[in-house]
C-alpha positions in Angstrom: -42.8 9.9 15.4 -39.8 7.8 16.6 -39.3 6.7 12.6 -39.2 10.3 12.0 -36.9 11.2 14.7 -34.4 8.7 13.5 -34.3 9.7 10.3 -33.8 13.0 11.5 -30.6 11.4 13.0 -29.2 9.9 10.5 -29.6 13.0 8.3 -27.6 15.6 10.8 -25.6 12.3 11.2 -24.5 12.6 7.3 -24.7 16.5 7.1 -21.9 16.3 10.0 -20.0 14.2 8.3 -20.0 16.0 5.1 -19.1 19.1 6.6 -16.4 17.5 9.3 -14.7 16.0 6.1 -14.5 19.1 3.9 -13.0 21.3 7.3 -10.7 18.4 7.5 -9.2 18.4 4.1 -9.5 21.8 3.4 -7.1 22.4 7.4 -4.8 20.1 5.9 -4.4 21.3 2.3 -3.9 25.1 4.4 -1.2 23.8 6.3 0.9 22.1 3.2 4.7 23.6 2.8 4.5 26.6 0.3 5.8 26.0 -2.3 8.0 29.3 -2.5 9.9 27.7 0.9 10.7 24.3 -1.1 14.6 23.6 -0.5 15.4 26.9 0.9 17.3 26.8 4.0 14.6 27.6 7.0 15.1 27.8 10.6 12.6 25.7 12.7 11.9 25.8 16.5 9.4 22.7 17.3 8.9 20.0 19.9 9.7 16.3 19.1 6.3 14.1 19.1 8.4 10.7 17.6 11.6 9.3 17.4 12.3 6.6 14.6 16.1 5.3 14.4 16.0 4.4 11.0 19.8 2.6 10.7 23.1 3.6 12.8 23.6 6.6 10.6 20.3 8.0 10.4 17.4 9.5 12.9 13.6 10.3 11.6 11.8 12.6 13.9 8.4 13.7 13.5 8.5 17.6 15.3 5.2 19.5 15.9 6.0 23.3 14.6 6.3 25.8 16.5 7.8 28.5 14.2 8.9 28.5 11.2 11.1 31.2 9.2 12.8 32.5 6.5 15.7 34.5 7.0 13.5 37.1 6.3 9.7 36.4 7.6 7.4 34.2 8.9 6.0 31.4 7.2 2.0 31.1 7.6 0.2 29.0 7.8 3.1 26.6 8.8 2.7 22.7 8.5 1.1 21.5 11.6 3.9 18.4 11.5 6.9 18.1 9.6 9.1 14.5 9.3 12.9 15.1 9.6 15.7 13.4 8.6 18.8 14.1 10.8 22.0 12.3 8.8 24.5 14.2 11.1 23.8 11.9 13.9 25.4 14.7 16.4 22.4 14.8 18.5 20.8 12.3 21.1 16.9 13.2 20.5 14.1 12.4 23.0 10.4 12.8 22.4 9.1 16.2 24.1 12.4 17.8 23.7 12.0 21.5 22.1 14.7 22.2 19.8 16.2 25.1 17.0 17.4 23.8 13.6 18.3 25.1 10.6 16.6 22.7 7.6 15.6 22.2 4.3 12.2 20.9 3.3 9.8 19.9 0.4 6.3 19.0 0.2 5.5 15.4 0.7 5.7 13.5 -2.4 5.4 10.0 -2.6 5.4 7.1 -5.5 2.7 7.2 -7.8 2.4 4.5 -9.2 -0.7 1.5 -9.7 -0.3 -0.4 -6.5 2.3 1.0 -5.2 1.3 2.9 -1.1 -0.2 6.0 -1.2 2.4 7.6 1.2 1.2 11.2 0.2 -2.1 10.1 1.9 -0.7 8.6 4.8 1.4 11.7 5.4 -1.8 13.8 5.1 -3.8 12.0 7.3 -1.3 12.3 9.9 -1.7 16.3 8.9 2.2 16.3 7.7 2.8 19.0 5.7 6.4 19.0 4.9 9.7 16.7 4.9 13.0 17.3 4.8 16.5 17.2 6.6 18.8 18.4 9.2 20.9 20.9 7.8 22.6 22.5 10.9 21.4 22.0 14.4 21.4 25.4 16.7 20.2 24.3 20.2 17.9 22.3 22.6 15.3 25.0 23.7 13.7 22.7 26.7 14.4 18.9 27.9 12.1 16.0 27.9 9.4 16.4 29.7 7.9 13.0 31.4 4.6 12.5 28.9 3.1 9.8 27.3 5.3 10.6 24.1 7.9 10.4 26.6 7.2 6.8 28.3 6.4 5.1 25.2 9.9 5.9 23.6 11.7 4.8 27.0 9.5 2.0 27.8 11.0 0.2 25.3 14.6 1.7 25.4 14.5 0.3 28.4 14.6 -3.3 27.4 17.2 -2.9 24.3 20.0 -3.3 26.5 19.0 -6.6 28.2 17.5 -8.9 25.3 18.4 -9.8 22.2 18.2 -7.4 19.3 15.4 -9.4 17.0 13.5 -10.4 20.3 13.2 -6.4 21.5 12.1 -5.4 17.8 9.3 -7.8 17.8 8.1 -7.1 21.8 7.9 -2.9 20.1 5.8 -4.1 17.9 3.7 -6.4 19.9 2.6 -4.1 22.6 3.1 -1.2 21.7 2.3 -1.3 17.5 5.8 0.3 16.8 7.5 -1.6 13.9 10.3 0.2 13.2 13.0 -2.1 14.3 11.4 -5.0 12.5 14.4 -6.8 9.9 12.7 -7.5 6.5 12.6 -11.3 7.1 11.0 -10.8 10.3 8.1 -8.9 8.8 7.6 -11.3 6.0 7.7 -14.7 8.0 4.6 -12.4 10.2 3.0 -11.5 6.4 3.5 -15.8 5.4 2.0 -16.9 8.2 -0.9 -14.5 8.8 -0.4 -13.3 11.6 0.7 -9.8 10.8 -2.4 -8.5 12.7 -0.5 -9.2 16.1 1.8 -7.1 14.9 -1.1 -4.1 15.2 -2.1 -2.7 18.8 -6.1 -3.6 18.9 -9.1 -5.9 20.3 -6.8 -8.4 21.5 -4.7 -5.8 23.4 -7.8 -3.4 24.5 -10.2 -6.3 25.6 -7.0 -8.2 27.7 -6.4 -4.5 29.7 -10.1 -3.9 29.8 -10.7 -7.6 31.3 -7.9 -6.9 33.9 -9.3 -3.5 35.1 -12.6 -5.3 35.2 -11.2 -8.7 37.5 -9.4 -6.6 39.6 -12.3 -4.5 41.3 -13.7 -7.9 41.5 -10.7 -9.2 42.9 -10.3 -6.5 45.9 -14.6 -6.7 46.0 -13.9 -9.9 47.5 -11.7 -8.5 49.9 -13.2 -5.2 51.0 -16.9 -3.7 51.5 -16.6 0.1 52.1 -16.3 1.3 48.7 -19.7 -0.1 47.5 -21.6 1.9 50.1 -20.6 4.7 47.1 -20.9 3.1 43.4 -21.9 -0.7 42.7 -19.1 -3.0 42.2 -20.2 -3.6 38.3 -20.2 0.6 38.0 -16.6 0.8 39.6 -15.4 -2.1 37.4 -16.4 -0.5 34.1 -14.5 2.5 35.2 -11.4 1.4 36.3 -11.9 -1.4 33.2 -12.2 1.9 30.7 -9.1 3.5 32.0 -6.7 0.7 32.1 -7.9 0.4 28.1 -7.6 3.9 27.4 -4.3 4.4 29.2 -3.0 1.2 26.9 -4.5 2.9 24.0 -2.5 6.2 24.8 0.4 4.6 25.3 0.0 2.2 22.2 -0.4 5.8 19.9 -4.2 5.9 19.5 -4.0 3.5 16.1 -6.9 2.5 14.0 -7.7 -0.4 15.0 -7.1 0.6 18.3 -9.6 3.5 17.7 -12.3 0.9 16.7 -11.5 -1.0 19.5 -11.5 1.5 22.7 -14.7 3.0 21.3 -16.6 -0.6 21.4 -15.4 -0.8 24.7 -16.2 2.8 25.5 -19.7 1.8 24.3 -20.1 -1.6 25.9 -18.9 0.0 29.7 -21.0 3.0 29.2 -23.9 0.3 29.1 -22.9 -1.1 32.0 -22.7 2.3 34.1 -26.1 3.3 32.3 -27.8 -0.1 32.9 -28.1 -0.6 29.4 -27.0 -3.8 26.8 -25.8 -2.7 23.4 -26.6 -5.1 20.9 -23.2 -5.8 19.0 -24.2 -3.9 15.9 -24.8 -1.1 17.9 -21.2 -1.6 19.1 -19.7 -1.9 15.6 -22.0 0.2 14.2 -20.6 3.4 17.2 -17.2 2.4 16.5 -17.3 2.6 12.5 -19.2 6.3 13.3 -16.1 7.4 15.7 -13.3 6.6 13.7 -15.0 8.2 10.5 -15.2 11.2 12.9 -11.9 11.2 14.3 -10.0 10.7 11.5 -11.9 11.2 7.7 -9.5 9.7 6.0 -8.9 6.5 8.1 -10.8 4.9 5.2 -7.9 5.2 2.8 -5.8 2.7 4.6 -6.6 -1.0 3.8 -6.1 -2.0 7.6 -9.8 0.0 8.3 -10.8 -2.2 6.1 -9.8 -5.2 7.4 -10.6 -3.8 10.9 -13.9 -3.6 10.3 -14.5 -6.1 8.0 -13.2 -9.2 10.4 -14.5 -7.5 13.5 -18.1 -6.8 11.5 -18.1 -10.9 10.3 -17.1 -12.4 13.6 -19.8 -10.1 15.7 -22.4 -11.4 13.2 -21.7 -15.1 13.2 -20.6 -15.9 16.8 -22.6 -12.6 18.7 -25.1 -14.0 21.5 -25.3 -17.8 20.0 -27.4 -19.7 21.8 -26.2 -22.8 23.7 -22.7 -23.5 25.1 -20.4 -23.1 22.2 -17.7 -26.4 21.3 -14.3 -25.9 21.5 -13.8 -26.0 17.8 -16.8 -23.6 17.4 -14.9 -20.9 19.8 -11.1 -21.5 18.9 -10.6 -22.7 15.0 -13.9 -21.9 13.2 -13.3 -18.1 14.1 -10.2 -18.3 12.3 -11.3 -20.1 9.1 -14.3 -17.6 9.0 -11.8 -14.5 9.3 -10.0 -16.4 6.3 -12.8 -16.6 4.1 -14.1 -12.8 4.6 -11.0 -11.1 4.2 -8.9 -13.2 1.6 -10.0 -11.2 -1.1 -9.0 -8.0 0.2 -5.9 -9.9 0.3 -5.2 -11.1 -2.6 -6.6 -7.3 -4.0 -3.0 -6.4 -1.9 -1.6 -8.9 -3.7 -1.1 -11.1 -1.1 -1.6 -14.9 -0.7 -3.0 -16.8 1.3 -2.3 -20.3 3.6 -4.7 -22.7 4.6 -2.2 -23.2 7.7 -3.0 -19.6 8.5 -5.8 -19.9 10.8 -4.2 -23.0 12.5 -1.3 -20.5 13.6 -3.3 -18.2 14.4 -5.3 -20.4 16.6 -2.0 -20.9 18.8 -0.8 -17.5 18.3 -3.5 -15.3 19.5 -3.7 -17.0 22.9 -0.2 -17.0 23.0 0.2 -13.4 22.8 -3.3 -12.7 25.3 -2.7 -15.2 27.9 1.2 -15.7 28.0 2.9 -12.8 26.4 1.3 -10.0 27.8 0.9 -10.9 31.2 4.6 -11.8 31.4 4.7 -7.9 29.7 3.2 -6.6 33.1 5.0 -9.0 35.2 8.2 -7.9 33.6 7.4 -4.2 33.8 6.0 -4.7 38.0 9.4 -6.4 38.4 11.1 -3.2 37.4 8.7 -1.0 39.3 10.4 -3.1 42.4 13.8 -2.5 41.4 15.0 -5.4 40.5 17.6 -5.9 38.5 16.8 -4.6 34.7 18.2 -8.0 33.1 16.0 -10.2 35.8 13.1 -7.8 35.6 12.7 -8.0 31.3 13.3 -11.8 31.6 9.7 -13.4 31.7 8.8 -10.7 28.7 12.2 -12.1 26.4 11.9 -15.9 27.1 8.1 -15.3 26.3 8.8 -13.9 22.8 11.5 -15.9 22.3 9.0 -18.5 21.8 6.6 -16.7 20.0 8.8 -15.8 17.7 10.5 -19.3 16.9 6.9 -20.2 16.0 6.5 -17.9 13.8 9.9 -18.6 12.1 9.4 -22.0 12.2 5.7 -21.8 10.8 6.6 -19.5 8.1 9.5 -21.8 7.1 6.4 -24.7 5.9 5.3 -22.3 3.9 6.3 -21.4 0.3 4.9 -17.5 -0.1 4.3 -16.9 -3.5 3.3 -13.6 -5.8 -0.4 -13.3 -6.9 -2.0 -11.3 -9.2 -3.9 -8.4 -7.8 -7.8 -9.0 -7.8 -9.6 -5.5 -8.9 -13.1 -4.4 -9.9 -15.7 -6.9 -11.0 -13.4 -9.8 -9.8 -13.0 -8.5 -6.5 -16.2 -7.6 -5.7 -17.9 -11.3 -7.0 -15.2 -12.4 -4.9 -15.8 -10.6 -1.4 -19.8 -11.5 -2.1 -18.5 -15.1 -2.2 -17.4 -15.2 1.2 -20.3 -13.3 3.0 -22.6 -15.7 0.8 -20.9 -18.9 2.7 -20.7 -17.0 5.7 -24.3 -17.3 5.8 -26.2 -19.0 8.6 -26.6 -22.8 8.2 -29.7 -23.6 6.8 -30.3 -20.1 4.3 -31.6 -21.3 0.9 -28.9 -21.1 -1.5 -25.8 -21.3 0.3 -24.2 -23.0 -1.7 -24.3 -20.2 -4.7 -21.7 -18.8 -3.0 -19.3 -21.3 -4.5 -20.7 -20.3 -8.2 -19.0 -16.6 -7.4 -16.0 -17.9 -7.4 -15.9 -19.3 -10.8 -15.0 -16.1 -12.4 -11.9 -15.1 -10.3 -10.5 -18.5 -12.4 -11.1 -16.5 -15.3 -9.4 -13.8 -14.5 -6.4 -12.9 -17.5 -3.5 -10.6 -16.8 -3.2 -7.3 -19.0 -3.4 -8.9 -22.6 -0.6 -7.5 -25.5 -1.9 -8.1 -28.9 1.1 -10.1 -30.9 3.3 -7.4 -32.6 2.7 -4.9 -30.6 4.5 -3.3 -27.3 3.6 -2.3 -23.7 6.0 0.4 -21.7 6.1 1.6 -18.4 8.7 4.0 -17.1 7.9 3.6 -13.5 8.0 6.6 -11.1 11.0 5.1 -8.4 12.4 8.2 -7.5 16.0 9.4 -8.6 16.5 6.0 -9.9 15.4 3.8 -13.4 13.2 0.9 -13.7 11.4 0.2 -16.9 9.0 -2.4 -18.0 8.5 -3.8 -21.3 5.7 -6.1 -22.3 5.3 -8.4 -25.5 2.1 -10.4 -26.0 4.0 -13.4 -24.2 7.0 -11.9 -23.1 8.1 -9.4 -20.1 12.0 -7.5 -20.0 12.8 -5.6 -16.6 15.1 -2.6 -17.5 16.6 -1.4 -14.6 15.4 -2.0 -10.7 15.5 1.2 -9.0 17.0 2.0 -5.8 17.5 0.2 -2.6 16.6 3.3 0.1 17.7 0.8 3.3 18.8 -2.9 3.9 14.6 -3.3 4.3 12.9 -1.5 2.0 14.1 -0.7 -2.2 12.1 0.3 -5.5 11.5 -3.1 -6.5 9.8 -4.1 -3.1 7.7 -0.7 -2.8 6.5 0.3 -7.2 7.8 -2.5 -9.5 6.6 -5.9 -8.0 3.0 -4.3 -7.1 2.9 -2.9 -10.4 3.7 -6.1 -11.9 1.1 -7.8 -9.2 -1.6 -4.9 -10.5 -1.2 -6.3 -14.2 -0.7 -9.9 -13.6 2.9 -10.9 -15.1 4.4 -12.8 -12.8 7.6 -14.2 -14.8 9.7 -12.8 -15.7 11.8 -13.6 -19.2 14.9 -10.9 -19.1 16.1 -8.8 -16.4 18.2 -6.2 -17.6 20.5 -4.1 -15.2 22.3 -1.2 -17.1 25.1 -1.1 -15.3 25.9 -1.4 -11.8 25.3 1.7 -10.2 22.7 1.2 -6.9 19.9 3.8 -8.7 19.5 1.0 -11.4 20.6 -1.7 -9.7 19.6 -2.0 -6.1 16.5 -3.7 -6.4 18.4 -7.2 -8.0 17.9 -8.9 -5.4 14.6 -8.2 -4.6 13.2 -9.3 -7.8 15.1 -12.5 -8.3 13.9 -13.6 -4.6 10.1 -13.0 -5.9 10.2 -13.3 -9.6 11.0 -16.6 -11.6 13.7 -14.7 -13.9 15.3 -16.8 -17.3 18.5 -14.5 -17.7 20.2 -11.5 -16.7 22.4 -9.4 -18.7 24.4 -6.5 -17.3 27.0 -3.8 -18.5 28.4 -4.4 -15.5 27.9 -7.9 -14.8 30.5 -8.6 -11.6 29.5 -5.7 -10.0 26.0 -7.8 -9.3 27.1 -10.2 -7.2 24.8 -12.8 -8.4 26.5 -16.6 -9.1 24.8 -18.1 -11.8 25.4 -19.1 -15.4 22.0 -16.9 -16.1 24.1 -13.8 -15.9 25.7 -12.8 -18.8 27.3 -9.2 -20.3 25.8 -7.0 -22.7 27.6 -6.5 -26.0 26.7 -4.6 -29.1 25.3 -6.4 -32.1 23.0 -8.3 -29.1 19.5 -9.1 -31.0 16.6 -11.3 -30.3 12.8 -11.1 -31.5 9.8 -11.5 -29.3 6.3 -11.7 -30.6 7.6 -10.1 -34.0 8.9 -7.4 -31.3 12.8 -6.8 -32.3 15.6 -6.0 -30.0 18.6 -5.1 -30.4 21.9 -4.1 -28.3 23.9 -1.2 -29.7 25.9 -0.8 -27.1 27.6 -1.8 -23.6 29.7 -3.7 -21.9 32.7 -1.8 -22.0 33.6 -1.3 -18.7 35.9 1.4 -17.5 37.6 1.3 -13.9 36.2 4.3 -12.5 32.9 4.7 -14.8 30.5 2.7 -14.2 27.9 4.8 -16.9 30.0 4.7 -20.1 29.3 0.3 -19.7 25.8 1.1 -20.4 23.7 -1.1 -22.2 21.9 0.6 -24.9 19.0 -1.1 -26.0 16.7 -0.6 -28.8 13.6 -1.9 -29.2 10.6 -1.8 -32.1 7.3 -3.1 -32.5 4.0 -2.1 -34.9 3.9 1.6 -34.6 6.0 2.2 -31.8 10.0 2.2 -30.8 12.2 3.0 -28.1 15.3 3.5 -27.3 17.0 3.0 -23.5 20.4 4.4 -23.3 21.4 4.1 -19.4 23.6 6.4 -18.1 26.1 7.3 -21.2 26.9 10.7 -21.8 28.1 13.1 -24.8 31.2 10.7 -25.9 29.0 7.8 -25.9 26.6 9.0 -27.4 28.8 11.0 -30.4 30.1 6.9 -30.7 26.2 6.0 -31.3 25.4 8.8 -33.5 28.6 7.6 -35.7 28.1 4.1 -35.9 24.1 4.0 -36.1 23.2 7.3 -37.5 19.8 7.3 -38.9 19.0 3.6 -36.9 19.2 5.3 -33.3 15.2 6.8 -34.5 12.5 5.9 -32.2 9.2 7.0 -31.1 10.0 7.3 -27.0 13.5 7.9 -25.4 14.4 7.2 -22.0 16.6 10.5 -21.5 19.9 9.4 -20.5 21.5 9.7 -17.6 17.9 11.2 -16.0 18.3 14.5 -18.1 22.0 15.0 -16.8 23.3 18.4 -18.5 26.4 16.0 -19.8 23.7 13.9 -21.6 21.4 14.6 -24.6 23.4 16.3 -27.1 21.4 18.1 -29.9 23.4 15.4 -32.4 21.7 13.0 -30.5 18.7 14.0 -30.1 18.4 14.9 -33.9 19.1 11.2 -34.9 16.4 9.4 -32.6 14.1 12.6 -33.5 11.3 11.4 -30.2 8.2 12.0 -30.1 8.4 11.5 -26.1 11.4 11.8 -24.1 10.7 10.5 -20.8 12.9 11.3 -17.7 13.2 9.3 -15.0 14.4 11.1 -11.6 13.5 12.3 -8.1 11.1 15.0 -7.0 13.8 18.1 -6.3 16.7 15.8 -6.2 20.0 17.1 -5.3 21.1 16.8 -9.0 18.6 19.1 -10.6 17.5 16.4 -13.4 16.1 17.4 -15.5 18.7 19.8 -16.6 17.2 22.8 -17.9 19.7 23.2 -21.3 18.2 19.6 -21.7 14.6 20.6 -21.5 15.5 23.7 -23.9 16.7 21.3 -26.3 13.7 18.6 -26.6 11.5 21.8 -26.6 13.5 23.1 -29.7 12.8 19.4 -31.5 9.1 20.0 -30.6 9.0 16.5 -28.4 7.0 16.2 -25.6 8.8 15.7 -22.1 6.9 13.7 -19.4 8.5 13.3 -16.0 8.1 10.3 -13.3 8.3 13.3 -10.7 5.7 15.2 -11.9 3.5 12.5 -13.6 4.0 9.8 -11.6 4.3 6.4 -13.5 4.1 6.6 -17.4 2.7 3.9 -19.6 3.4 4.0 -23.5 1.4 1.7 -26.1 0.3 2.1 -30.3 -3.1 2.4 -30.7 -4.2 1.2 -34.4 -7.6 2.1 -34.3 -6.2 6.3 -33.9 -2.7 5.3 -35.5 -1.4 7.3 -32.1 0.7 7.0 -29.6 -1.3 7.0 -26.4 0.1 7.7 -22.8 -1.2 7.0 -19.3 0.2 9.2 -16.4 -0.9 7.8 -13.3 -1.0 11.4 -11.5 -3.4 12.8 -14.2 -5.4 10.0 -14.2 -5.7 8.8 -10.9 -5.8 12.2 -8.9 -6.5 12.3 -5.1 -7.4 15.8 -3.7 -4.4 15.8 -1.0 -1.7 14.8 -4.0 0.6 17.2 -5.7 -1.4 18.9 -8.2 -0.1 19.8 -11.7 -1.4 21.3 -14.8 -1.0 18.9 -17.8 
């Protein structure tokens, strides 16, 4: 009978979830932005939930809907959430604030692109159904009001005036999980060293506020005896032990991992005020079941994952041991077993991995638990008390001074390097590799788990046969960056756009897809010319990549010092794998022109050829059309100029005579590329158009066997139920 009732359980258990995931997605697909009220000019009355100061020029605030119009009617159903953009900077925004603007919006649409972050997704989860901008604001409809929204923007407004600028970034993101204000190099040396997970509100954070709540009944026990005439000490402990965790929680934004953690210790109380003990699967086991709940999606983020994963191996290996435990067993060996569970969902990221990881680690995590966040609470009592705001925030800013000097000086013994990706087979022979070693001493066998390793060794990038040619037109927004493989060669046309100081195309779609496939050198690095669209990921690549020249139409205007850097000039030609390529043009600079310096590149290979023309429009190309005439044909074009109506001339288009053209440009960017005279034109040459907007990232190669050009567009072939859906 008590079989049967369980798996009566687990039944409604997985009929419940079923049917809480399908009301989920369907909610949030209802609440999407219409698309008849894309980049129309709407009027919005809403509340601010988040403020996010993205640079000195530009705000990000996520507002809650509370109407939105058309001039004139209602829009329904309205997004629940919409993230706003305010460039005007005319405004001092707090969270809880109700204001009236007059905006323009769009669906979300992110990158698509192999590897490259799923933001689509993680705007859905967080049910927001439109973006946009600022375009006029009308008036604030109500102040702040004095919320947890509220406290946990001023909290740490508070501080910014009295500590240094990199030392109140980091304390955001320590305690309360917002990294917003983290500088690039910041968030890397955390990423080198490993301990990026500090950066994340969670067990650490929970357990320390639980623990307090939990000495401090004991603490005034000790002192007084009246209360317990009421409710047991242990009973009053748990309670006032659950609320200091859930009020850090709240105040921390509710985050994955602090979901998985407040509901173990939701759990683990509740058997205290029931007189029961949870096993610790039971524990992981309630959490993993809550978060699911909450959220359905939560699984789409890698840090659930990795939540789960290193929580799940360290309850099963160190959970109710018997004996006193060694210092080494309770302080490194945790660390090293972390290591070995999750470093293949690391390197699947793309990330590597140091073996001086868990050492820092081992130094950093009681750092943070028993001498950064105590001086957190001593700092913030000290203002409760009214002492002065640059005496009260001192213990906190000396504290993570130090951490952070650690961190900085750890990462700086370490040389981070690119890795290749691990997917699939590899992947998975991996991650049974490290719960096979993970095994108890003693199991028969354990030592197989080395064996699984020996095929990740194995492990080739993307092959090229010789002769033949790989391309990828990679979807980077209003912007350019192409890839083109040989069999032992790789070229980088154009870099894409740098958005912010921290964060560019290169960083966020071309290195991961160059991680996903496995070339990690490269052999040419072509910039176009010097505009930021196609050049403002330079940088980027040449601090990551291992690159053997640079050429440029606009060579000065890269800023790089090196003899690799060289100009590109017609009559340009090299061969590659019996893959030919040749310059036809470029290199001419003109003072206030940056396109007409193009560099025009042509390349062919067995049964396929394109051409990559840059930015040039009609007199550059009528220059092309007389000097190469029938030579300009080829099998793909790169529309010039992203389908600018001053590019693609008919006489141009007639020479090359493309099967594809291929434009490269935003998702309704402010230029309207594709141009529709353009689009009229390719249609009237019966050539197929394919669009990074629409089909995300576009891969090109010959296949022999079919004597056809065959294309992979990573939105038709990859296709999530929350992405932007088109009919190919």
């Amino acid at each position: 009978m008590r079989h049967q009732l369980i798996l009566c359980l687990i039944i409604l258990a997985g009929l419940f979830g079923i049917l809480r995931g399908y009301s989920f997605g369907y909610a949030g697909l209802a609440q999407q932005l219409p698309k008849s009220a894309e980049q129309k000019a709407l009027q919005l009355e809403g509340e601010i939930v988040e403020v996010r100061q993205r640079d000195h020029h530009r705000q990000q605030l996520l507002v809650k809907v509370r109407l939105l119009t058309t001039p004139q009617q209602k829009i329904t159903p309205a997004p629940e959430f919409i993230l706003l953009s305010d460039y005007q900077g005319s405004a001092d925004y707090q969270p809880t604030e109700i204001w009236h603007w007059i905006v323009k919006l769009k669906r979300p649409h992110g990158f698509a692109s192999p590897g490259a972050w799923d933001y689509e997704g993680y705007l859905f989860k967080k049910q927001v159904g439109a973006v946009g901008y600022i375009r006029q604001v009308q008036q604030q409809l109500e102040p702040a009001k004095h919320s947890v929204n509220w406290f946990r923007w001023f909290w740490p407004q508070s501080w910014r005036d009295y500590m240094p600028p990199d030392v109140h970034d980091v304390l955001s993101a320590l305690l309360l999980g917002d990294k917003q204000y983290l500088k690039a190099n910041t968030w890397q040396a955390f990423r080198t060293t490993g301990t990026a997970h500090l950066l994340v509100v969670s067990g650490l954070h929970i357990g320390l506020m639980a623990t307090l709540g939990w000495l401090l009944v004991h603490a005034v026990g000790r002192l007084v005896s009246w209360p317990w005439a009421f409710i047991s000490r242990p009973r009053c402990a748990a309670i006032v032990a659950l609320s200091f965790a859930c009020s850090y929680a709240l105040l921390a934004g509710f985050s994955l991992p602090t979901q998985r953690a407040l509901i173990m210790v939701t759990v683990a109380l509740s058997g205290v005020l029931a007189g029961v003990r949870f096993k610790p699967v039971t524990l992981w086991l309630s959490a993993l079941a809550g978060v699911i709940a909450w959220d359905p999606l939560a699984w789409i983020s890698s840090g659930f994952w990795f939540s789960f994963i290193a929580t799940g191996i360290l309850l099963w290996r160190f959970a109710n041991r018997p004996g006193k435990p060694s210092w080494m067993f309770k302080h490194i060996w945790p660390q090293c077993v972390v290591i070995l569970a999750v470093w293949p969902l690391l390197y699947s990221q793309g990330q590597s991995v140091s073996w001086l990881s868990p050492i820092i680690n081992m130094l950093a995590i009681p750092y943070l638990g028993f001498i950064l966040l105590p001086m957190a609470l001593l700092s913030s009592l000290l203002a409760l008390l009214s002492f002065p705001p640059e005496w009260a925030v001192m213990p906190v800013s000396i504290a993570t001074q130090g951490l952070l000097a650690g961190i900085h000086g750890s990462a700086s013994l370490i040389t981070p390097k690119l890795t290749m990706q691990l997917q699939g087979l590899p992947l998975f022979m991996a991650c049974v590799s490290g719960l096979w070693l993970l095994l108890p001493s003693g199991f028969p066998g354990r030592w197989l788990g080395w064996c699984w390793w020996l095929p990740i060794f194995w492990v080739q990038p993307a092959h090229i046969p010789n002769g033949r040619l790989h391309i990828a037109v990679l979807d980077v927004g209003q912007g350019l960056a192409v890839v083109i493989k040989t069999e032992r060669h790789l070229l980088i046309y154009d870099t894409g756009k740098a958005f912010s100081p921290s964060f560019s195309a290169a960083n966020a779609v071309l290195t991961p897809y160059l991680q996903h496939k496995g070339w990690l050198v490269v052999d040419t690095l072509l910039i176009s010319h010097g505009d930021q669209d196609h050049s403002g990921g330079v940088q980027d690549i040449l601090s990551q990549f291992s690159v053997a020249h640079i050429i440029s139409g606009t060579p000065e205007q890269l800023r790089i010092n090196s003899p690799k850097v060289t100009t590109c000039l017609p009559g340009q030609n090299w061969q590659w794998d019996n893959v030919k390529f040749r310059m036809l043009a470029g290199g001419d600079a003109h003072k206030n022109n940056n396109n007409k310096a193009s560099c025009v590149l042509h390349v062919s290979a067995e049964g396929l050829s394109v051409l990559l023309p840059g930015d040039i429009g009609y007199v550059e190309e009528q220059h092309l059309v007389e000097q190469y005439a029938s030579q300009l044909q080829a099998d793909v074009l790169i529309a010039p100029h992203h389908g600018s109506k001053y590019s693609s001339s008919m006489l141009f288009l007639k020479h090359i005579q493309p099967t594809f053209v291929v434009f490269s440009a935003g998702y309704l960017n402010p230029f309207k590329h594709p141009a529709p005279a353009v689009l009229k034109r390719i249609n009237l040459l019966s050539s197929k158009e394919l669009q990074t907007s629409r089909d995300g990232t576009i891969e090109i190669s010959y296949d022999p066997q079919s004597d056809l050009i065959s294309t992979s567009l990573y939105r038709r072939d990859v296709r999530h139920y929350w992405s932007e859906k088109v009919n190919w």
